[in-house]
C-alpha positions as CSV (number, residue, x, y, z in Angstrom):
1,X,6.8,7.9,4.9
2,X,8.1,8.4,8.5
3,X,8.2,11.8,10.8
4,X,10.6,13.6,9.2
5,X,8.7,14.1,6.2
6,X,5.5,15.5,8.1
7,X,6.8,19.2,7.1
8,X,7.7,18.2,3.7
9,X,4.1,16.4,3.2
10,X,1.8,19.6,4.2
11,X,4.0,21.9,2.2
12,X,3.0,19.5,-0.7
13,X,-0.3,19.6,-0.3
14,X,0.0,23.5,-0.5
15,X,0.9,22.9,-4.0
16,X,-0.8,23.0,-7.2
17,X,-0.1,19.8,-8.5
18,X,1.1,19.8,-12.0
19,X,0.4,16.8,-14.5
20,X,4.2,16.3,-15.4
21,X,7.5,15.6,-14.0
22,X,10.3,14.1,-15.9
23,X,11.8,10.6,-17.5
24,X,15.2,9.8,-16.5
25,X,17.7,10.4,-19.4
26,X,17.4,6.5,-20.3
27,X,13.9,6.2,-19.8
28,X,10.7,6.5,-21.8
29,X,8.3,6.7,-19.9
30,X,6.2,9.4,-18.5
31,X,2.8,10.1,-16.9
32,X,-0.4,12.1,-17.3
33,X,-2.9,12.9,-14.8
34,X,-6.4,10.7,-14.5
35,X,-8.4,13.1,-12.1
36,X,-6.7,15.8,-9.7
37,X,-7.5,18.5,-7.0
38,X,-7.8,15.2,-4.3
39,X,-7.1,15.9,-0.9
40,X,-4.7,12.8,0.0
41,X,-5.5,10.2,-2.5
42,X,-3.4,7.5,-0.4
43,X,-5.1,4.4,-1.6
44,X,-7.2,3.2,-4.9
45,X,-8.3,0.0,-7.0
46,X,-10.1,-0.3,-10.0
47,X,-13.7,-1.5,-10.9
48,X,-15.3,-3.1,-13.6
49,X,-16.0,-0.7,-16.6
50,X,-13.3,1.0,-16.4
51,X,-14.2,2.7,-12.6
52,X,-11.2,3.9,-10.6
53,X,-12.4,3.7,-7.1
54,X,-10.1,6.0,-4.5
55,X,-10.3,7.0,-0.9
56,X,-8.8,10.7,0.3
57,X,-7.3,10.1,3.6
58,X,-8.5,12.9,5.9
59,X,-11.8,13.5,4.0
60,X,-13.4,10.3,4.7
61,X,-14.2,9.9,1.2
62,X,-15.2,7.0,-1.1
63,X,-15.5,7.8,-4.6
64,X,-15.8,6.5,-8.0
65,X,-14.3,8.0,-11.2
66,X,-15.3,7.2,-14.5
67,X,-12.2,6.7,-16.6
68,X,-14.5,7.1,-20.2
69,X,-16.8,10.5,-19.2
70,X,-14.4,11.6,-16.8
71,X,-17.5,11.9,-14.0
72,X,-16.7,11.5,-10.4
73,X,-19.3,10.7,-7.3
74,X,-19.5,9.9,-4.0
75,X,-19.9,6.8,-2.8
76,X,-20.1,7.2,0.6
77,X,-18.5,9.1,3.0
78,X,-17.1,7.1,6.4
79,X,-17.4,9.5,9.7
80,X,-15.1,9.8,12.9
81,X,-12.0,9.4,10.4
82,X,-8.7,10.7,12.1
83,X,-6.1,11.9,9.2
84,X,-3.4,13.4,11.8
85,X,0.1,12.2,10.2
86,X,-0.1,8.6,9.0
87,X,-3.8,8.0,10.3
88,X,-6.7,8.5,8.2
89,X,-8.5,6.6,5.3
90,X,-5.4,4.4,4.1
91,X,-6.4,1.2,2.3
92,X,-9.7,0.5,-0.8
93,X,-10.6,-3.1,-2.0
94,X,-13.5,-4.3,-3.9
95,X,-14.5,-8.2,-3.0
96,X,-12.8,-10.0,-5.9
97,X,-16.2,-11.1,-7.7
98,X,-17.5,-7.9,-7.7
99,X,-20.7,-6.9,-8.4
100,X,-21.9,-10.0,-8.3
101,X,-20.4,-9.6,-4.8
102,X,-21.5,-5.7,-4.1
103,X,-18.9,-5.5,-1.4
104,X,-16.2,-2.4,-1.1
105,X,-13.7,-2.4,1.5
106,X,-11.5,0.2,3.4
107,X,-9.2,0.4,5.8
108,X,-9.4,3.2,8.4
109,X,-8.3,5.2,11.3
110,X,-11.4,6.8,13.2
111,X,-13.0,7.2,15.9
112,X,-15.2,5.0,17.2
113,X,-17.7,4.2,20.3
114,X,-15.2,6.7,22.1
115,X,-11.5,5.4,21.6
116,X,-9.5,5.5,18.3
117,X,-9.3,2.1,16.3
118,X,-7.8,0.8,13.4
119,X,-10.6,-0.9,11.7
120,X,-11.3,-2.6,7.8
121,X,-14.9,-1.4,6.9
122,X,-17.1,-3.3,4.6
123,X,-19.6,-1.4,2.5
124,X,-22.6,-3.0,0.1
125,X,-22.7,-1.0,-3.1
126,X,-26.3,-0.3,-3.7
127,X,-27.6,1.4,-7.2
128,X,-23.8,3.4,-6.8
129,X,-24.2,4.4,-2.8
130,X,-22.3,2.5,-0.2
131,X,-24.5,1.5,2.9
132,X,-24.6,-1.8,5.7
133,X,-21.5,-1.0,7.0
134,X,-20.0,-3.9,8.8
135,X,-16.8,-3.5,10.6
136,X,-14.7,-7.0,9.9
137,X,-11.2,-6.2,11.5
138,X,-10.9,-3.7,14.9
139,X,-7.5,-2.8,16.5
140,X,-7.1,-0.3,19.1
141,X,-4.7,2.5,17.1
142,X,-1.5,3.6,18.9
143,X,-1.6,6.7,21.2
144,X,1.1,7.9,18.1
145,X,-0.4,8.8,15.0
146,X,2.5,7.3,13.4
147,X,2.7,3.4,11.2
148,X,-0.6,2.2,10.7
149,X,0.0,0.8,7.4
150,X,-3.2,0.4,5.4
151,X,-2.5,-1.5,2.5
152,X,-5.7,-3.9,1.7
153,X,-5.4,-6.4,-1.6
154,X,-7.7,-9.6,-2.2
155,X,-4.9,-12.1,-2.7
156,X,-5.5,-15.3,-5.9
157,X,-6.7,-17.2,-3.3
158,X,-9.7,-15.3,-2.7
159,X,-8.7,-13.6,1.0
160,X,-8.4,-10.5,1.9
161,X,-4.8,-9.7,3.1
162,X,-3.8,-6.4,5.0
163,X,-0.9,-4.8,6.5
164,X,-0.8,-3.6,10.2
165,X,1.7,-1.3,11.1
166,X,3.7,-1.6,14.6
167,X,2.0,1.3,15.6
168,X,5.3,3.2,16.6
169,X,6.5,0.9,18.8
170,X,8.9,-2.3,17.6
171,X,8.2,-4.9,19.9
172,X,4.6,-4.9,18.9
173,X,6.4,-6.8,15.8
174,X,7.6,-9.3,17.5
175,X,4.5,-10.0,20.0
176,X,2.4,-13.5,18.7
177,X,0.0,-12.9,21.6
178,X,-2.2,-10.6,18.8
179,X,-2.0,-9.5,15.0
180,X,-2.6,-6.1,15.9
181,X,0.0,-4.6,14.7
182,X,3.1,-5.1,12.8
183,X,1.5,-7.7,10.5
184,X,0.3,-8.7,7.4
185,X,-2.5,-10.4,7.9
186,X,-5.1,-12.7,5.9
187,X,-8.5,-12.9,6.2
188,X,-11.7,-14.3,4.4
189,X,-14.2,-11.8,3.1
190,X,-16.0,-11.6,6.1
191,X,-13.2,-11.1,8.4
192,X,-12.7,-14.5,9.4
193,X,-9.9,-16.6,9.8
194,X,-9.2,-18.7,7.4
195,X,-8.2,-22.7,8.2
196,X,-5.0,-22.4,6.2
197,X,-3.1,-19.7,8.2
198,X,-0.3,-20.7,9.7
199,X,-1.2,-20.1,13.6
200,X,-4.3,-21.5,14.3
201,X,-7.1,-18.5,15.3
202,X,-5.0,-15.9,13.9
203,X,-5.2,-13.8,11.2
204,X,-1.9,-13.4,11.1
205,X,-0.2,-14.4,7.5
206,X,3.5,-12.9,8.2
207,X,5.3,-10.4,11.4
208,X,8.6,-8.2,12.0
209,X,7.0,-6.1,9.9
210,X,7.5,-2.0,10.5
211,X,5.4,-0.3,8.1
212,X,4.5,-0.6,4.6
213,X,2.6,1.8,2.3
214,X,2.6,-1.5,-0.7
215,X,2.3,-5.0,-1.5
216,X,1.4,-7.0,-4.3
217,X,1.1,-10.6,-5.8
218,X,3.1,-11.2,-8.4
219,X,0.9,-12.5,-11.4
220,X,3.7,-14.9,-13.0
221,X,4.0,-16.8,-9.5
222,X,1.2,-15.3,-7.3
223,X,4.0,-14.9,-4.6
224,X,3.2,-11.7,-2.2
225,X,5.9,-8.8,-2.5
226,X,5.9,-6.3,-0.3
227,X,8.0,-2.7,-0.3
228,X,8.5,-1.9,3.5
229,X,9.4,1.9,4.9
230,X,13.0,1.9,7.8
231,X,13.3,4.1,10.1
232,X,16.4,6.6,9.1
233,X,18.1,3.4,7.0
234,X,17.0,0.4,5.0
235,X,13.8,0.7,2.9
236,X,13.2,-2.8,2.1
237,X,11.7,-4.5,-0.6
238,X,11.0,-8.0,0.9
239,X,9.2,-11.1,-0.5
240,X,6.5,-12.4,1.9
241,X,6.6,-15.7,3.0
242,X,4.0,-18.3,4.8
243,X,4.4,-17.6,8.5
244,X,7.7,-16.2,8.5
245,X,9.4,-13.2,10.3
246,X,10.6,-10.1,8.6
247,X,12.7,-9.1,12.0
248,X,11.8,-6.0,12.7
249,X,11.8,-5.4,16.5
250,X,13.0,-3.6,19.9
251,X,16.8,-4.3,18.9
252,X,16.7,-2.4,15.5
253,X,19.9,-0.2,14.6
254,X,21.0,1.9,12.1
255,X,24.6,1.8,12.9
256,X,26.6,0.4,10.0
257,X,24.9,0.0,6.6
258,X,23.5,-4.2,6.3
259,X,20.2,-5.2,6.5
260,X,20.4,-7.3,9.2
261,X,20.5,-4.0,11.4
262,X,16.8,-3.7,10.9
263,X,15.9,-7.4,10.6
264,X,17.7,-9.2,13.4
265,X,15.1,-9.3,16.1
266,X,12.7,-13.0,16.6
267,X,13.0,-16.5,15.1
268,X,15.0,-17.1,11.5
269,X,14.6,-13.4,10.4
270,X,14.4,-13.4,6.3
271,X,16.4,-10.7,4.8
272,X,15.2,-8.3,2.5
273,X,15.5,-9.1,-1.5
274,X,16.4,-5.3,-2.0
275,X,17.0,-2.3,0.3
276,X,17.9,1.2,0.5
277,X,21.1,2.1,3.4
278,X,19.7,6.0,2.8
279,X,15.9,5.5,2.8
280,X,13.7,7.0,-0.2
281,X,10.3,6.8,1.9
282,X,9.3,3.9,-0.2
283,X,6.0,3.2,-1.2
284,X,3.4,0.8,-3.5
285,X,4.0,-2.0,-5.5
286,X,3.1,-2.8,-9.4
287,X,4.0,-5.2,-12.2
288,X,3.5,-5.4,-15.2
289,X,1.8,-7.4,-17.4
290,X,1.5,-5.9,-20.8
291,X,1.2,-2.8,-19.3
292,X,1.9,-0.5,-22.3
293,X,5.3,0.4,-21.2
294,X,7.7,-1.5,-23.9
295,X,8.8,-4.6,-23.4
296,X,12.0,-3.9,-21.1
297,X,9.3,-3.4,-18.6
298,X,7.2,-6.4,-19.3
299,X,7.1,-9.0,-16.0
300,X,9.5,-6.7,-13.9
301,X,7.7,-4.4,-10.5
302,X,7.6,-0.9,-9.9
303,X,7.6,0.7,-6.7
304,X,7.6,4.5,-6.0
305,X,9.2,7.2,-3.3
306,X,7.7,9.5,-1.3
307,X,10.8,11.5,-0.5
308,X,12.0,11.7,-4.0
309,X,8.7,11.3,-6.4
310,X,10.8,8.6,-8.4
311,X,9.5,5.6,-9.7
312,X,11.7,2.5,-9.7
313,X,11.4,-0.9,-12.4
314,X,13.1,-4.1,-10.7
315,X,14.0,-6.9,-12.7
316,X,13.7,-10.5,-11.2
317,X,16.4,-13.3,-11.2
318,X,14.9,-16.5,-13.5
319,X,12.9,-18.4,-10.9
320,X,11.5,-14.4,-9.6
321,X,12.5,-15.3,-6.4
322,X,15.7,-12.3,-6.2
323,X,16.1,-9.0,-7.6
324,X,19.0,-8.8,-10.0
325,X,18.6,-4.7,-10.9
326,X,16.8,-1.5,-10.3
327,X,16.6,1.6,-12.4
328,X,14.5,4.9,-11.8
329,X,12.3,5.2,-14.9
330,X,10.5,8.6,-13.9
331,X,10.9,11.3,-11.5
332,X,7.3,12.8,-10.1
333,X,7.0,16.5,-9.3
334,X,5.9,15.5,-6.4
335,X,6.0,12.4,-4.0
336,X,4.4,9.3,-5.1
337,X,2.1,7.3,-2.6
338,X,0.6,4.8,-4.3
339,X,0.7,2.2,-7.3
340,X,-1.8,0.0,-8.7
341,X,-2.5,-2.1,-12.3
342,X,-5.6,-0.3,-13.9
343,X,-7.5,-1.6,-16.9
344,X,-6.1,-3.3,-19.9
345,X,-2.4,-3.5,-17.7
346,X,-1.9,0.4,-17.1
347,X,0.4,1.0,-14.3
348,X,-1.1,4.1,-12.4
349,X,0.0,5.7,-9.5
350,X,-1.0,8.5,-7.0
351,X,0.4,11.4,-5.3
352,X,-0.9,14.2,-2.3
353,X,-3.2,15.4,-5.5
354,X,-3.9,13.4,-8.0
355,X,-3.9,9.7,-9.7
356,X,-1.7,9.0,-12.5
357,X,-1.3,6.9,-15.4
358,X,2.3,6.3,-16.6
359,X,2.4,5.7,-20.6
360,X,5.8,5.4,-23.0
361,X,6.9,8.6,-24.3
């Protein structure tokens, strides 16, 4: 998702959505819609009972769908919320012992106490309403509405990781002073920093990072993968290392067609595993885990494409370090912006109107 595809995105969203699009001649997989007529449903996670929690990204909305009866509520709506281009409500997590833990988090661009800030909200769920709002992580957003990333995931270890985008700007990638932006950070619940990061006081878990729209832990290893957006070249997919640096930065080029164009800037830059010379607005990360799809699809990722509405499997090498193949399995009528495992191992996914649940044909 980058400025080019702001005319494409709000002719989208003058679409009626349709629950259908098409499996690739090899494929056999498909999708049908879980709930539709959402305005922007960038980001969503799943609840216990079979609850599909989702934010719309220029609404402001939380809200909770019940997968069984099919009924849908609010759960609370966040004010001052700024959904010009890649700003708005971007990122949902629930605290990972929830309800026991009645804490919902979301990652925002709004206005607040008179500037514009990139913040992580934490909400206490109480009787089915959110309420105590505390705000955990606050970053001044970029004068452009552009890379804010968004993505928020509790990790295996119990912290709450999240991706800052550079905020339009590449040095910010390569600038330890803060973990503002161009990051992925990690975080305990409450927003602290946790002992075991690798710079002491910093939130900061990883940097050279552009902007991502997906990340995810890989359930086989619990190593962090990440699918990262170029500018006019190299979508990346990149696995995410302790401390290390993904290279983006002020001396980026697209001239020529390696990697190393976009990932040269700072200290020991790692290479992606995977990337894309002609980008496909990459977005989301899934794998699956008896996810329904037939076993050529068991233990391998999918990511999806906002440019192209296609939705990729990757196949790991034997220690699931590398990326030996890719295929598209389905192409969306529309772009894809999210992916996430529902209940029972379902991979789901969401687009400009509606979540998703992809199924074998």
């Amino acid at each position: 998702m980058r400025e080019r595809l702001i005319a494409s995105i709000v002719a989208s969203l003058l679409l009626v959505l349709l629950p259908h699009g098409s499996a690739t001649a090899t494929s056999r997989i498909t999708a049908h819609r879980v709930v539709g007529n959402l305005d922007s449903p960038v980001a969503f996670t799943f609840g216990p009972g079979k609850t599909l929690w989702y934010v719309e990204k220029n609404s402001g909305q939380i809200r909770v769908h019940d997968l069984d009866t099919g009924s849908d509520h609010s759960f609370f709506t966040v004010s001052g919320v700024n959904g010009d281009a890649e700003r708005g409500m971007l990122g949902i997590a629930l605290h990972p012992r929830y309800p026991s833990k009645p804490f919902v988090y979301v990652y925002v661009t709004r206005s607040a106490n008179g500037s514009l800030r990139n913040q992580i909200l934490r909400l206490r769920d109480t009787n089915g309403s959110g309420g105590d709002m505390k705000v955990i992580f606050n970053s001044p957003a970029s004068s452009s509405p552009y890379h804010n990333g968004g993505r928020i995931l509790f990790g295996p270890d119990g912290m709450l990781y999240a991706i800052v985008g550079e905020g339009h700007d590449p040095s910010n990638s390569q600038d330890l002073t803060n973990d503002d932006r161009g990051k992925i950070l990690r975080m305990t619940p409450n927003g602290g920093v946790p002992a075991t990061n690798p710079r002491s006081g910093s939130r900061m878990w990883a940097f050279g990072i552009r902007n991502s729209f997906g990340f995810a832990f890989d359930p086989a290893t619990e190593r962090l993968w990440e699918s990262e957006n170029g500018p006019e070249c190299n979508d990346e997919v990149n696995l995410i290392l302790k401390g290390r640096n993904y290279g983006w930065g002020p001396h980026e080029t697209c001239s020529g067609s390696s990697p190393s164009n976009t990932n040269q800037d700072g200290p020991r830059p790692v290479r992606p595993k995977l990337f894309y010379v002609n980008p496909i607005g990459i977005t989301g990360l899934a794998f699956c885990e008896r996810c329904g799809l037939g076993g050529p699809s068991d233990g391998r990722a999918f990511f999806g494409a906002v440019n192209t509405g296609d939705v990729t499997r990757v196949t790991f090498t034997g220690n699931r370090r590398g990326i030996t193949e890719h295929h598209v399995v389905y192409s969306h009528s529309s772009g894809v912006l999210s992916l996430e495992v529902g209940p029972s191992g379902s991979i789901f996914f969401s687009d400009f109107g509606g979540i998703f649940e992809l199924v074998k044909r």
